[in-house]
C-alpha positions in Angstrom: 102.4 81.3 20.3 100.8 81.6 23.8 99.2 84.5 25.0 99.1 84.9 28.7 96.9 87.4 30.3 96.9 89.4 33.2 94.0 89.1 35.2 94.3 85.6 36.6 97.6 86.4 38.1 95.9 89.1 39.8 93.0 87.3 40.9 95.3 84.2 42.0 97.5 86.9 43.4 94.5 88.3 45.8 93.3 85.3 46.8 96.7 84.0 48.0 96.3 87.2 50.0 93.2 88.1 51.0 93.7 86.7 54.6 96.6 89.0 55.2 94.5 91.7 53.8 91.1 91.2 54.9 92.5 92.4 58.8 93.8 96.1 57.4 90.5 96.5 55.7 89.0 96.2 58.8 91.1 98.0 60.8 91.7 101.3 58.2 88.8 103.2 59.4 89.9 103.2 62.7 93.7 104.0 61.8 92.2 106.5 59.7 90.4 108.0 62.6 93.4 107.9 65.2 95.8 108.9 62.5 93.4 112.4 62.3 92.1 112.9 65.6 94.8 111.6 67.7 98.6 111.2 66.3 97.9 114.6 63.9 97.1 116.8 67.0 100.1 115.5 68.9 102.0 117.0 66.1 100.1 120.0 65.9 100.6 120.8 69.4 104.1 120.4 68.7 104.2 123.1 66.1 101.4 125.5 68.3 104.2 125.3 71.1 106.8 127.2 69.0 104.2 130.0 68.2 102.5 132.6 70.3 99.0 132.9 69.2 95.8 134.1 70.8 93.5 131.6 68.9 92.2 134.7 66.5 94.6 136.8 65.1 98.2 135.6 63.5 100.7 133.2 65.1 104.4 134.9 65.9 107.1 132.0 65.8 108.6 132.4 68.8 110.9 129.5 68.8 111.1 127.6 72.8 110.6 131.1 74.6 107.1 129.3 75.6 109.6 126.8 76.9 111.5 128.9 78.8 108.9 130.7 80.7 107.8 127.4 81.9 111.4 126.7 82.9 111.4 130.1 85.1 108.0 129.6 86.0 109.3 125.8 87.8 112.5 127.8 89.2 110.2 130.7 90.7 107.8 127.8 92.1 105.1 129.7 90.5 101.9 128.4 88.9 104.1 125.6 86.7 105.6 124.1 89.5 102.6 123.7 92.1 100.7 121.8 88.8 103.7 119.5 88.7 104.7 119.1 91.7 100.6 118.1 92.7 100.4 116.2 89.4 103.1 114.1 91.0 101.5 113.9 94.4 98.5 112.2 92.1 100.9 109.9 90.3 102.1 108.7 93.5 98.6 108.1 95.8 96.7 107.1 92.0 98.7 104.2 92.2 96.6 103.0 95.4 93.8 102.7 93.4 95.9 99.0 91.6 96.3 97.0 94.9 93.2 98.2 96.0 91.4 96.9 93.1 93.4 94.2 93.2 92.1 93.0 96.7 88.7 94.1 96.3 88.8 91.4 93.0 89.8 88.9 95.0 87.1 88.9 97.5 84.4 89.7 94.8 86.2 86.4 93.1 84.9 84.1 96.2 81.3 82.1 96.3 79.8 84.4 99.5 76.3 84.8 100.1 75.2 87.8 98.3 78.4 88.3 96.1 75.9 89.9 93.3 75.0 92.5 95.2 78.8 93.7 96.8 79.3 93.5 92.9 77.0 96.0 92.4 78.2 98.6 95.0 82.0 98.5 94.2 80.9 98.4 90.2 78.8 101.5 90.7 81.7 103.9 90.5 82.8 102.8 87.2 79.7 103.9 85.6 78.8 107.5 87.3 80.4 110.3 85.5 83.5 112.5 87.1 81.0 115.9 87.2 78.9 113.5 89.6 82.0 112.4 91.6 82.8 115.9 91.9 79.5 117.3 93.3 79.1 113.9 95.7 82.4 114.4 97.2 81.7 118.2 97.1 78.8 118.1 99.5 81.0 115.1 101.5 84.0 117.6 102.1 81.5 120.9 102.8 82.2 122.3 106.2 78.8 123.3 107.3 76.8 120.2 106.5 79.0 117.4 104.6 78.8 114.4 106.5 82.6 114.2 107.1 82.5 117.0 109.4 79.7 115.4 111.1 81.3 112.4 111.9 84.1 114.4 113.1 81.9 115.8 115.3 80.8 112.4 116.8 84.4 112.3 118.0 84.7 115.7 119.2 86.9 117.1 116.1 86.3 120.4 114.9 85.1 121.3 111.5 87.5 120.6 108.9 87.2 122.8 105.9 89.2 120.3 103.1 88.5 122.0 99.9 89.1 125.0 101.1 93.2 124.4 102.6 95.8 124.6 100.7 97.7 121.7 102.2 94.4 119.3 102.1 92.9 120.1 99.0 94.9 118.3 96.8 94.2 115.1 98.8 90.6 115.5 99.0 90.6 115.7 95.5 92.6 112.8 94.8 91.0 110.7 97.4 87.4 111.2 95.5 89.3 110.1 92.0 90.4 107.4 93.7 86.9 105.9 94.3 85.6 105.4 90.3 89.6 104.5 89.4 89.5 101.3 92.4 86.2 100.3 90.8 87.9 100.7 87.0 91.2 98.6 88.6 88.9 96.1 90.2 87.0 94.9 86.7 90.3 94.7 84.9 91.4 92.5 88.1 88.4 90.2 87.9 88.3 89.8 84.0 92.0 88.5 84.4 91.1 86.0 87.6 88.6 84.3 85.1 91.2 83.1 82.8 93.8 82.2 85.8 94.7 78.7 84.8 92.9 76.7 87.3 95.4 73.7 87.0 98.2 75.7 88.4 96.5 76.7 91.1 95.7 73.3 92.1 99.1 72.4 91.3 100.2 74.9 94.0 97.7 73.8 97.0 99.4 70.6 96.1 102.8 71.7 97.0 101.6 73.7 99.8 100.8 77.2 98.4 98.7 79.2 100.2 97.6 82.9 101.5 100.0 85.1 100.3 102.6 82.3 98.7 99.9 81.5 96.4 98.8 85.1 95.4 102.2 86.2 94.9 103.9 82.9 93.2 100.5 81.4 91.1 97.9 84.3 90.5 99.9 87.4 89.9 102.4 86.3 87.5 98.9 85.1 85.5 97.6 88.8 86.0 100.2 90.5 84.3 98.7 91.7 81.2 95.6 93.3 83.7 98.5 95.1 85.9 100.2 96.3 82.9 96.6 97.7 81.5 96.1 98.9 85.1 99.2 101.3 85.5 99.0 102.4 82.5 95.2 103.6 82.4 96.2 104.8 85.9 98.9 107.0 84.8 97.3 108.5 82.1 94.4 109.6 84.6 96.2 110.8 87.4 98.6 113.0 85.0 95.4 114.1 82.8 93.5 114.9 85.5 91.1 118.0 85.0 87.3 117.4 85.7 87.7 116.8 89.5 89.8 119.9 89.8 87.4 121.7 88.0 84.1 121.0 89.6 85.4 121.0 92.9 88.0 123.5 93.4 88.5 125.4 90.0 92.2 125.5 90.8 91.7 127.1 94.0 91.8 128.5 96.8 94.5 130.7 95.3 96.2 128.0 92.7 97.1 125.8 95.1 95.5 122.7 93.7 96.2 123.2 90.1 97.5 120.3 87.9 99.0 120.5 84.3 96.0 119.7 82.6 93.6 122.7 84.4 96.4 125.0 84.3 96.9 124.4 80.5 93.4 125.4 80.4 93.5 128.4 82.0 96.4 129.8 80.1 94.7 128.8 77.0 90.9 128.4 76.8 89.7 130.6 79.6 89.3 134.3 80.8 92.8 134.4 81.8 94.8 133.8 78.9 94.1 132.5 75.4 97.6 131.9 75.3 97.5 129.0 73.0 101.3 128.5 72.0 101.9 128.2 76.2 99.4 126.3 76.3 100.6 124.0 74.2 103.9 123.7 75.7 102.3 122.7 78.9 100.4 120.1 76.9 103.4 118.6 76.0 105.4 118.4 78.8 102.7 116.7 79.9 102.7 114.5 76.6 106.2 114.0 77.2 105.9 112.8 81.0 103.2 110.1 80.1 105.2 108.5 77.2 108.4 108.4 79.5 106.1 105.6 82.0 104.3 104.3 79.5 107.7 103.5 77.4 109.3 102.3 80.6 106.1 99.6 81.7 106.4 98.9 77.8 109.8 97.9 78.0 109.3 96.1 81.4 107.0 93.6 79.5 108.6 93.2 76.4 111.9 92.2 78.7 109.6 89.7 81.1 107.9 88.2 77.9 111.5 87.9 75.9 112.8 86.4 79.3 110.1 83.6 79.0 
């Protein structure tokens, strides 16, 4: 009689399947870390919204009334509503920033005299922090000194106080976010122009393609992926905008260029509130608006990539 044992099936068993395993060892510390730091909050600030809870003392279950005060806050056209309704006005003018880039890759892409150095000056953005955007863009927009108002002056244009009107500061705001998020657009824009498919493009000068034919026919279908990446990373800033707001406005003057994200803030972390179950609520509605465009531009690809 034969006796088989067990442990060369399970070695044999490991190394048929140690290449399909070898990837999740990798990749389980960092699916541990999202798992806790990102996909278990989400949850959490599910749960937080049903509760009303000053960050101390015990949480009262109060079911979707945090809900329904920001339902009558958006109907009153109170504090809710102006953070929407200018988080949308960022959605919208954000978006500038992907053509922009887009252009501003394409002439970085060319052999020109000096190309290092224009480079250099549209990639400084990208690497400056938002607190320095702020105060740069502070002192630009200040009405006693910024250099705005003094080129205004070269044209005879009285001082223009941007921060500090209600129906201008919103786009003075957005208009300094836009600078570091064309410079973020543009690198994603030339990393995808250096693995266009030089072949097709010579394919198309052959059959006449040029200018515009050729951008829109040859090179943009090839930058897909960096578009995608693009709107999504542009999304998700414009909607989770808060440290512009913050250093240059704190939400003023009087609320008028709140967003979701600072106003979240203020109900929950600051002097005003430490409401943390309304806070929550705002956090995801916010949550809630990001997934339905990121779902859609996920869709939109899988469909185009099926479709080829």
């Amino acid at each position: 009689m034969t006796v088989v044992s067990d442990i060369p099936e399970t070695e044999s068993w490991f190394h048929r399947n140690q290449q399909k395993i070898a990837p999740w060892l990798f990749l389980a510390p960092g699916i541990l870390f999202f798992a806790v730091y990102v996909i278990a909050p989400i949850f959490q600030s599910f749960n937080l919204s049903l509760y009303e809870w000053d960050g101390l003392g015990k949480a009262e279950y109060v079911g979707l009334s945090n809900y329904e005060q920001l339902y009558w806050e958006y109907v009153d056209r109170d504090a809710f509503f102006i953070s929407l309704k200018n988080n949308v006005i960022w959605l919208v003018m954000y978006l500038l920033a992907i053509p922009a880039g887009l252009f501003i890759a394409l002439f970085l892409n060319q052999t020109v005299r000096g190309i290092r150095i224009y480079k250099s000056l549209f990639f400084f953005p990208f690497v400056i922090s938002q607190v320095v955007v702020g105060l740069v863009f502070s002192w630009f927009y200040d009405p006693n000194f910024g250099l705005l108002n003094t080129m205004l002056g070269w044209i005879n244009l009285g001082p223009i106080n941007v921060l500090g009107n209600e129906n201008l500061v919103t786009y003075g705001i957005i208009i300094a976010g836009l600078w570091p998020q064309t410079a973020y657009c543009m690198i994603l824009y030339l990393t995808g122009l250096n693995a266009v498919d030089p072949e097709q493009i010579e394919a198309g000068r052959l059959d006449g393609a040029k200018g515009l034919r050729m951008l829109w026919h040859i090179i943009l279908p090839q930058l897909r992926p960096a578009t995608f990446i693009a709107f999504v990373v542009t999304i998700i800033g414009a909607l989770r905008s808060f440290d512009l707001v913050s250093i240059m406005t704190e939400g003023g003057p009087f609320g008028s260029s709140r967003v979701l994200a600072y106003y979240m803030f203020e109900v929950a972390l600051s002097e005003y509130g430490f409401r943390m179950g309304y806070g929550a609520a705002i956090a995801v509605v916010l949550f809630l608006i990001m997934m339905v465009f990121i779902a859609y531009f996920l869709w939109s690809m899988y469909r185009e990539e099926k479709g080829h």
